[in-house]
C-alpha positions as CSV (number, residue, x, y, z in Angstrom):
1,X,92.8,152.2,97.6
2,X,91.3,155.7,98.6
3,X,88.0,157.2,97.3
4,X,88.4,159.2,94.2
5,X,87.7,163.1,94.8
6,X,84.3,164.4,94.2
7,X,83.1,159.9,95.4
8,X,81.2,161.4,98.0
9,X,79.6,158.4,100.0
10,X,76.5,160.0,101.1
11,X,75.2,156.6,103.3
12,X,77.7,155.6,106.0
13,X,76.8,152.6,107.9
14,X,78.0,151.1,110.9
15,X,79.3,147.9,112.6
16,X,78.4,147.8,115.9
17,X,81.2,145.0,117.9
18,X,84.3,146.4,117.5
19,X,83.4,149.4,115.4
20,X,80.8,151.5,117.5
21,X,81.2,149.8,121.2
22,X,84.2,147.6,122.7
23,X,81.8,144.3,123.9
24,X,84.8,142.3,125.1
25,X,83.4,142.3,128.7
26,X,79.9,141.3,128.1
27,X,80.0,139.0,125.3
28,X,83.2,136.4,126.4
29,X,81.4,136.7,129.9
30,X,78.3,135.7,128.7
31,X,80.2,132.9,127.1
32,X,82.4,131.6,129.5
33,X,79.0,131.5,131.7
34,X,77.6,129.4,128.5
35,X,80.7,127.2,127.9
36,X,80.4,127.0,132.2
37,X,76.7,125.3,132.1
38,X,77.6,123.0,129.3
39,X,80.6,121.4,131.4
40,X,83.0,122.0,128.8
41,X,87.1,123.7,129.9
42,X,87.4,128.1,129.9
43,X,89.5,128.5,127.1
44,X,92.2,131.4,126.7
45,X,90.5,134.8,125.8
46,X,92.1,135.3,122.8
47,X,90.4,132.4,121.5
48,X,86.9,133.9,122.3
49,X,87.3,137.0,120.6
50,X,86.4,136.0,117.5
51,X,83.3,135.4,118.4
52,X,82.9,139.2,119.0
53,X,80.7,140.3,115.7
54,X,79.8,137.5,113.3
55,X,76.5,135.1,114.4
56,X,77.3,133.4,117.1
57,X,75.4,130.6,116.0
58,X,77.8,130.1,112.9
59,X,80.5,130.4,115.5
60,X,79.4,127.8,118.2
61,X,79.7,125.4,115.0
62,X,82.7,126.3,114.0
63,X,85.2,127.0,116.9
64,X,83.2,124.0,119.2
65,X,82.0,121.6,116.7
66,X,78.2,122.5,117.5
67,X,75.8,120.7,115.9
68,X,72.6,122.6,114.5
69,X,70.2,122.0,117.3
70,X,73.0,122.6,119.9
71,X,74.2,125.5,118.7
72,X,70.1,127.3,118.5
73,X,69.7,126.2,122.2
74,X,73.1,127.4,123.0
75,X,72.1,131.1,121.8
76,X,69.2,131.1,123.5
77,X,70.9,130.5,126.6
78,X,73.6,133.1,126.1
79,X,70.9,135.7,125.2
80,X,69.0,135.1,128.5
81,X,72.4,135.7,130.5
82,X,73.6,138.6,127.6
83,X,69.7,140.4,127.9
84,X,70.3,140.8,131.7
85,X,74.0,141.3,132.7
86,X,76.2,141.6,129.6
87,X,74.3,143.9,127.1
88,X,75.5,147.1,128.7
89,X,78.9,145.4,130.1
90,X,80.8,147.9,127.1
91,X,82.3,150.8,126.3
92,X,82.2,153.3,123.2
93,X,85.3,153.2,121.8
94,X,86.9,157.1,121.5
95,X,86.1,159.4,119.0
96,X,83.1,157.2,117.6
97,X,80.1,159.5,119.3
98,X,81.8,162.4,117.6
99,X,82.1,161.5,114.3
100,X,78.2,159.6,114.0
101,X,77.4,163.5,115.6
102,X,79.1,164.7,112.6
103,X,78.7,163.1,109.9
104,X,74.5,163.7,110.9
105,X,75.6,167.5,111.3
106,X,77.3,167.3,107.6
107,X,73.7,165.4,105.7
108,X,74.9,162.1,105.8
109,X,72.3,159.6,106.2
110,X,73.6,157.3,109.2
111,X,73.2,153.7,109.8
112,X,74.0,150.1,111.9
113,X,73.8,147.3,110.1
114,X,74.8,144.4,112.7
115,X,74.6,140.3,113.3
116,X,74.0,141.2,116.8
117,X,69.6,140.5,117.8
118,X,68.0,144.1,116.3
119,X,66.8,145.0,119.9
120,X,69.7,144.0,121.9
121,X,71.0,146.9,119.0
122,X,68.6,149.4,119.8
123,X,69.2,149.2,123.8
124,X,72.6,149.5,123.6
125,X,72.5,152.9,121.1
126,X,69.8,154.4,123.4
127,X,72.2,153.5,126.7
128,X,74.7,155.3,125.1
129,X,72.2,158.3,123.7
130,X,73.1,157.4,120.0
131,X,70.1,155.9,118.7
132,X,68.8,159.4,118.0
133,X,71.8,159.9,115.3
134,X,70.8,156.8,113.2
135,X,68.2,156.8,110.4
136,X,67.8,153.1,110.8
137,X,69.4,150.3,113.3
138,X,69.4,146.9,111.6
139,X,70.7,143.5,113.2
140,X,69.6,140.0,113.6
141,X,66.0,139.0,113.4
142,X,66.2,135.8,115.2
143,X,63.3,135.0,113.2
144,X,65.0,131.7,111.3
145,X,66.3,133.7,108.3
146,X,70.1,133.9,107.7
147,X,71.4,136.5,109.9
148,X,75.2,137.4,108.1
149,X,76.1,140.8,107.6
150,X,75.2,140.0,103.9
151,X,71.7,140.1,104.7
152,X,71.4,142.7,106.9
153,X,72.7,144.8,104.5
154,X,70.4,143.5,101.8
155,X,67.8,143.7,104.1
156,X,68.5,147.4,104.8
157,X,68.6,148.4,101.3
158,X,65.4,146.6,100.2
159,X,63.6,148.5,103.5
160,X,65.5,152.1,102.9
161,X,65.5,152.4,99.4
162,X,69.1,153.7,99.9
163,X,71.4,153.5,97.3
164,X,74.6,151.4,96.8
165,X,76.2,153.5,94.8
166,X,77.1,155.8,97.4
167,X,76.7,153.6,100.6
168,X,79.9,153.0,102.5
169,X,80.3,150.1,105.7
170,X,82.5,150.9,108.8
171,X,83.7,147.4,110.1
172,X,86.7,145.5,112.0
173,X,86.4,142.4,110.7
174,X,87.1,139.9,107.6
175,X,83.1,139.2,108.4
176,X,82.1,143.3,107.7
177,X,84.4,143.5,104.4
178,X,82.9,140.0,103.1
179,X,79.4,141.2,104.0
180,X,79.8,144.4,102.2
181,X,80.9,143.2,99.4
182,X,78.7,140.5,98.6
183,X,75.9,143.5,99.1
184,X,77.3,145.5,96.9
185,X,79.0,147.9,99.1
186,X,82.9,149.1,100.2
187,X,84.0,148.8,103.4
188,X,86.3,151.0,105.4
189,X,88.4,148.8,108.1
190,X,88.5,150.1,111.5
191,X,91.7,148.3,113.2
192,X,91.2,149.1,117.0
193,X,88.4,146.7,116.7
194,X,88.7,143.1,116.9
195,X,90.1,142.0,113.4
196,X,93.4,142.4,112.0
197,X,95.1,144.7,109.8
198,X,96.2,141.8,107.4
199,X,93.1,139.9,107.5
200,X,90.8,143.4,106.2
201,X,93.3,143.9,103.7
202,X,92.9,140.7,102.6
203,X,89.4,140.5,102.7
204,X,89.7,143.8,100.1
205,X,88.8,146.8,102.5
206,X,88.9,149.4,100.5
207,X,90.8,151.6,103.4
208,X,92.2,150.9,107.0
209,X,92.0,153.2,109.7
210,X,93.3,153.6,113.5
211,X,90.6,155.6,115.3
212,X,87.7,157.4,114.6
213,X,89.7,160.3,113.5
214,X,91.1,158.5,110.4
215,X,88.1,157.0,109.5
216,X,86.2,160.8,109.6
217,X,89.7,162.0,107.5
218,X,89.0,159.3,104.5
219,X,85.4,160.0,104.1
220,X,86.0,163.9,104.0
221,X,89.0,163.3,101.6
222,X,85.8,161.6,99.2
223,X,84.2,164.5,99.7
């Protein structure tokens, strides 16, 4: 499914894991460390990854069995490790400083929407001198409330005053094209991220791109 010609999606919003930055490094560091302190066996990497994006207190519950109250004292014991060593253990993934540069050049109004904590958010687009770029950087609260991309989104709209109709989310995962749609939104799938090609389709992404180069192509081609 491609845009239809003169659908110009004048909000583009951003994923952060996996769409803006490559966190592999910090975050499944910050775990093993986690998993480490708790007693419990490393597992293979491949099976942390999914943890890359969604809350990781959903996650800790569902991959490890977690109960409620473990899984709230298990964040706040990756955050102290993440806030210190892993938070800037990442990389921009090519092409993506560019196109957020451009698509501010061209009058697009430019956000994140993220279920990573809001500050940790805002440190890691000011490390990488892209904060300036972005009309608003939205993530996790950690304030009780539910944290899913759902809500960020809805949270973002209700703040912005932004409308749906021509919002568009950048993602790589199932977690980004669920999110968007329950919000209202389309989602563009990014597949150098950490989610699969089948698994977006599936979700319903509306497009699936390779690099940052594709994903600049598709919204022109709305344009």
């Amino acid at each position: 499914m491609r845009l239809s010609k003169g659908e110009i999606m004048k909000t583009v919003i951003f994923d952060l894991d996996g769409t803006i930055i490559n966190s592999e490094r910090g975050i499944t560091g910050c775990l093993r460390a986690l998993l480490s302190d708790l007693g419990m066996e490393q597992p293979p990497q491949e099976k942390l990854l999914c943890f890359i994006g969604p809350p990781l207190e959903q996650q800790l519950q569902a991959v490890f069995g977690f109960d409620e109250e473990k899984a709230k004292a298990s964040v706040t014991k990756f955050r102290a490790r993440f806030d210190k060593e892993g938070i800037f253990e990442c990389d921009v993934y090519p092409g993506v400083k560019e196109l957020i540069c451009r698509l501010k050049q061209r009058g697009h109004a430019v956000y994140l929407a993220s279920s990573k904590h809001e500050n940790a958010c805002v440190r890691i687009l000011k490390h990488f001198e892209l904060a300036r770029y972005f009309d608003g950087i939205y993530g996790s609260t950690g304030m009780g409330k539910d944290n899913s991309k759902e809500s960020v989104l809805r949270r973002l709209f209700e703040e912005t005053g932004e409308s749906r109709s021509d919002a568009v989310l950048v993602g790589d995962t199932k977690f980004d094209v669920l999110g968007a749609k329950a919000a209202g939104i389309p989602c563009v799938g990014v597949t150098y991220g950490f989610g699969s090609e089948e698994e977006l389709a599936l979700a319903g992404a509306i497009a699936l791109c390779k690099d940052a180069g594709e994903v600049e192509e598709y919204l022109a081609d709305g344009a």
